[in-house]
C-alpha positions as a printed Julia matrix, in Angstrom:
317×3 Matrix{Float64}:
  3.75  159.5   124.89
  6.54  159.71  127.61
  5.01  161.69  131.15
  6.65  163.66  133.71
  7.72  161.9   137.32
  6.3   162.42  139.83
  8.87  162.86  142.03
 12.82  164.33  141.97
 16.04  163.33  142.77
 16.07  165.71  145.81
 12.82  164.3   147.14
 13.96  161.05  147.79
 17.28  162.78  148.94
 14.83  163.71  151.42
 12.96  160.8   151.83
 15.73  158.87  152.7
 17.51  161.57  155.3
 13.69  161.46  156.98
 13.83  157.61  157.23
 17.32  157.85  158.97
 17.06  160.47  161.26
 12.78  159.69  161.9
 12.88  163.54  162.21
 12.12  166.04  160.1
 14.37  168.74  162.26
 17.01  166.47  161.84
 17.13  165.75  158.13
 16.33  169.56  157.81
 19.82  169.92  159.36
 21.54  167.69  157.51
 20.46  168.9   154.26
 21.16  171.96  155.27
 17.32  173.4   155.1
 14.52  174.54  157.56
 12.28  171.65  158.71
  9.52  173.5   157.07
 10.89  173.05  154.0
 11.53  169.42  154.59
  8.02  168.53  156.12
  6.58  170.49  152.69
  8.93  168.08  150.18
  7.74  164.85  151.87
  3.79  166.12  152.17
  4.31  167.05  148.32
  5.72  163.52  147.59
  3.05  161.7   149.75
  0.21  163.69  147.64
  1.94  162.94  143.96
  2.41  159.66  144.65
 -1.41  159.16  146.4
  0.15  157.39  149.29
  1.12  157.9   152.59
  5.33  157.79  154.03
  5.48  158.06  156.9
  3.21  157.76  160.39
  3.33  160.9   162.26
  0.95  159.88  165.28
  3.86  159.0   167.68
  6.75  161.47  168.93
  9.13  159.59  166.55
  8.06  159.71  162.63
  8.51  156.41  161.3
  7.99  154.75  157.83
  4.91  153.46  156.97
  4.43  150.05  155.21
  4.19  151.23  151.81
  6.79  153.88  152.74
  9.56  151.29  153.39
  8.69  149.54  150.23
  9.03  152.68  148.36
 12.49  153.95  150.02
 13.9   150.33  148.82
 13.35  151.31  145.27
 14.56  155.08  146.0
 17.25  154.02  147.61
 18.46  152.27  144.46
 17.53  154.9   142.05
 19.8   157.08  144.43
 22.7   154.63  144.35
 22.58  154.33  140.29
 22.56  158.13  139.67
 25.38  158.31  142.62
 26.89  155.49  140.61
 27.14  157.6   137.12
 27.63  160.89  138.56
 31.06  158.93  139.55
 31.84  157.57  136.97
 31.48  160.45  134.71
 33.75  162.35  137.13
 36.29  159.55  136.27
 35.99  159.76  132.54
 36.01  163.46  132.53
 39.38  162.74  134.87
 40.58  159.95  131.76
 40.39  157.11  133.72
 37.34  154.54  132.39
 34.45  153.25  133.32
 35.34  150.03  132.44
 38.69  148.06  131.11
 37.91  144.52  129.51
 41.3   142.6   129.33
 41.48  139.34  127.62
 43.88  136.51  128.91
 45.09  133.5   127.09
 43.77  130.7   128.64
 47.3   129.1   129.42
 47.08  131.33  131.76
 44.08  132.07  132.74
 42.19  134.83  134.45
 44.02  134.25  138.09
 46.88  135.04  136.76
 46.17  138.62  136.75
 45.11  138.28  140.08
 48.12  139.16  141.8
 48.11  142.46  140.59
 44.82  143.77  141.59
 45.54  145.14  145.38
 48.03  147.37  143.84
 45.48  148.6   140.87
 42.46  148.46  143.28
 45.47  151.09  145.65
 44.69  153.28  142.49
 40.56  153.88  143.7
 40.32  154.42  139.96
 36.58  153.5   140.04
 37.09  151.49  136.65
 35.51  148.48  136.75
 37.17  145.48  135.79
 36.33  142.72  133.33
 38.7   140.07  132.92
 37.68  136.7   130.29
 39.26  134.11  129.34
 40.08  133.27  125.62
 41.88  130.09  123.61
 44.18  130.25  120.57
 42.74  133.08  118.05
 39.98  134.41  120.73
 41.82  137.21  122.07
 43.09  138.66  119.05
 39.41  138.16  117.63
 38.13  140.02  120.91
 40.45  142.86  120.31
 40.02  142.98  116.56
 36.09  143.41  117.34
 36.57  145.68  120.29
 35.37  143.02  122.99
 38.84  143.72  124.84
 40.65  146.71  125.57
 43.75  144.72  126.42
 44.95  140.98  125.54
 47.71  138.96  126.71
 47.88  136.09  124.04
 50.21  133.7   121.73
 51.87  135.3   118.53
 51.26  131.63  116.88
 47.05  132.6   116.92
 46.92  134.88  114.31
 48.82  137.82  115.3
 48.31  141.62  115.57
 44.99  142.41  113.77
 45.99  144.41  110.17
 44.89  147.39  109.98
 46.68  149.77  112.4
 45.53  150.9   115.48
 47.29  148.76  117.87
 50.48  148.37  120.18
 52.12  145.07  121.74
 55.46  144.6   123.5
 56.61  140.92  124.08
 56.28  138.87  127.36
 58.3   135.53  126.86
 57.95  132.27  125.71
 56.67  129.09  126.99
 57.37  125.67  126.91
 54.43  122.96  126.76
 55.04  119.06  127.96
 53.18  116.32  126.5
 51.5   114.61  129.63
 49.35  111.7   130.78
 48.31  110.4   134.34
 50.51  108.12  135.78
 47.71  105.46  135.34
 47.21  106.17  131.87
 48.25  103.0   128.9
 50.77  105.61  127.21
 53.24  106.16  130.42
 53.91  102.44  130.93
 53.6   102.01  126.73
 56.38  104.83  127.08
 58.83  103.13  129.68
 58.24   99.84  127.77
 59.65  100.89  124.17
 62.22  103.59  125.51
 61.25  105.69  122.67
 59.69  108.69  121.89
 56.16  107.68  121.0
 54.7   107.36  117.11
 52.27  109.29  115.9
 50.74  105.95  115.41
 51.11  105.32  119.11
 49.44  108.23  120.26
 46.84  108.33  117.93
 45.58  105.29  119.63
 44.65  107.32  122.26
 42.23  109.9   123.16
 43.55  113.76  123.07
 41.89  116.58  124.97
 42.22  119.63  123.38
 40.95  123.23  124.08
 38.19  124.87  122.26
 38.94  127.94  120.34
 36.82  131.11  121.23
 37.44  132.83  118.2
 34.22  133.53  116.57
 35.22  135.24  113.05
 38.82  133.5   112.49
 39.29  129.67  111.58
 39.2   127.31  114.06
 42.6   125.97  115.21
 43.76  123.29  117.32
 47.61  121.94  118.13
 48.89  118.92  119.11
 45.91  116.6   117.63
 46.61  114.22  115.03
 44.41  113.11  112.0
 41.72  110.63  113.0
 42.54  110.98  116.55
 39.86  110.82  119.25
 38.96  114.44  121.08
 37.73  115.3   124.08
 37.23  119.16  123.83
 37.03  121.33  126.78
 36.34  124.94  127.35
 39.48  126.1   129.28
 43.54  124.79  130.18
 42.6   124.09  133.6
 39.74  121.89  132.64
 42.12  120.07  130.3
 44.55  119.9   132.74
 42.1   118.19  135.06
 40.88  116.0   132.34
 44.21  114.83  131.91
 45.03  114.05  135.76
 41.88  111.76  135.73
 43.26  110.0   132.78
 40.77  110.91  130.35
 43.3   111.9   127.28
 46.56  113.25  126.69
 48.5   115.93  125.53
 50.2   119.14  125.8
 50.51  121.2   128.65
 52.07  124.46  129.68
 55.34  123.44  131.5
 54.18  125.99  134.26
 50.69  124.22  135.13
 52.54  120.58  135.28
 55.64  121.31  137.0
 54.01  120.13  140.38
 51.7   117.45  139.49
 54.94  115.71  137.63
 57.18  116.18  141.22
 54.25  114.59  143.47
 53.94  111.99  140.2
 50.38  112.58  139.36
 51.31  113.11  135.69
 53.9   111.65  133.4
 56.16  113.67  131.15
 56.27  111.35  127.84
 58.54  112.34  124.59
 56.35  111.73  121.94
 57.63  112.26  117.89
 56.2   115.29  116.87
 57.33  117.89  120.64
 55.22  120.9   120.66
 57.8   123.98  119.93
 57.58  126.96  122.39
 55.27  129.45  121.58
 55.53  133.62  121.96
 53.44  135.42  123.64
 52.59  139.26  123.63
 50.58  142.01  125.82
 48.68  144.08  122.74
 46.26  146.6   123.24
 44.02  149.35  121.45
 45.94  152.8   120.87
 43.15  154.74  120.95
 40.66  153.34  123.84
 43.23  153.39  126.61
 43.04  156.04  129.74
 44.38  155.61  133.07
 43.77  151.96  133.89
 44.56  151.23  130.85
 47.82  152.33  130.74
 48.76  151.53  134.59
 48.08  147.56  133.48
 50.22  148.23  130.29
 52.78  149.86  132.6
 52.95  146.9   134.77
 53.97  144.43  132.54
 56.54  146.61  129.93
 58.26  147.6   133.36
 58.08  144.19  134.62
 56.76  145.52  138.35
 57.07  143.61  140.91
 53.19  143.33  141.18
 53.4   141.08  137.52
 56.39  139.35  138.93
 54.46  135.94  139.74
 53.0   136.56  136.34
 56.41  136.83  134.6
 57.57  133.81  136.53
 55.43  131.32  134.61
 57.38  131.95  131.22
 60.7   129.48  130.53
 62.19  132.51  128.82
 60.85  135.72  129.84
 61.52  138.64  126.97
């Protein structure tokens, strides 16, 4: 058995004008009512809620202690009803309350970075949810609407069947097999002046990335049969992994470049090179409003706002 409130949205309206102004006559003004009217709403809230706002002994009405603790709670039912009165402005407008985009983690989440002061120029309202994902995890994330958008490899599955969705191409990438200067492998490497067996590295601890796909298979790249793993959750982690010399393996050309100038890591040609891999914005046909289609806009027009983005592929498309 659900019961009535006992008190409205325009009461605490009032409440909270009272508590600013610690005058009726004032708040009456600002809400655009006669102080009676006022000093009624707050007497009428006082007696349905068997407690007493505000001290009216002085010349100044102030908040009494149970009144402050109650405005603290009213002020935050005010801010969530302010909060979806907005928001269901914006829908009504087509923009969304919220746009989940999914990122590959060879790039990861900062990469999109750069182009939020020209979407947050936008005061679309939408809130923003960005998440990282490894080899089939965006696609899986789209395919069971947990993103909106994804920016990931055409090697991981590929376009959910069914229908439904749109994708324009981004570039390529090119991925360098890479140890700490440190590590056994780099002086094994300038010893034989070889690319490196299979046998070779399969001596050798890898560090892979964990796929987040949760209804496709598994996959990894780069690991060899029997090999030791160390499995981490994102490409930065493995990267990091990798400059303390705890494995080896294959990393995005773009996240090595400066560790291999200042000599921190150690390009090595091993036997089996990683080939380039493809990589594609896709999105949900039907789902997308405004935001939606200003981040989609951004990267088939290649603004200058993605430009650092586009910058981190070998061959952009």
């Amino acid at each position: 058995m659900t019961t009535s409130p006992k008190f409205s949205l325009d009461a605490l309206t009032v409440l909270e004008a009272v508590a600013r102004h610690s005058s009726f006559a004032k708040a009456a003004e600002e809400l655009h009512k006669v102080p009676s009217a006022i000093s009624y709403s707050v007497a009428q809230l006082e007696l349905s809620l068997g407690i007493q706002l505000f001290d009216r002994t002085g010349r100044a009405i102030k908040l009494t202690p149970m009144g402050a603790d109650f405005l603290i709670e009213a002020g935050r039912l005010l801010r969530s009803v302010g909060d979806i009165e907005r928001r269901l402005t914006l829908l009504a407008s087509g923009w969304e309350a919220e746009l989940r985009i999914a990122v590959d983690t060879v790039f990861g989440v900062k990469s999109l970075y750069p182009l939020l002061p020209a979407f947050d120029a936008l005061c679309s309202g939408t809130r923003l949810q960005l998440r990282e994902e490894a080899f089939g995890g965006c696609w899986d994330a789209l395919e069971a609407d947990r993103a909106d958008i994804v920016i990931a490899g055409l090697g991981a599955g590929g376009i959910p069947p069914g229908g439904g969705y749109a994708a324009c191409p981004l570039g390529t990438l090119s991925f360098d097999y890479a140890v700490a200067r440190n590590h056994p492998l780099a002086a094994l490497a300038k010893q034989v002046g070889r690319p490196l067996s299979d046998a070779e590295v399969r001596m050798h601890r890898a560090v892979s990335v964990a796929d987040t796909s949760r209804s496709r298979p598994p996959r990894t790249i780069g690991l060899l049969a029997g090999q030791n793993t160390l499995t981490v959750s994102t490409m930065d982690d493995k990267l990091a992994a990798q400059l303390q010399g705890h494995g080896a393996g294959f990393l995005p050309r773009h996240l090595v470049q400066s560790e291999m100038q200042r000599g921190a890591l150690v390009r090595l040609d091993v036997e089996q090179p990683r080939p380039q891999a493809a990589f594609c914005l896709a999105w949900r046909r039907d789902t997308l409003g405004k935001s939606g289609q200003w981040w989609v806009q951004q990267f088939e027009m290649r603004t200058p706002a993605a430009s650092a983005f586009f910058a981190m592929f070998d061959c952009p498309a």
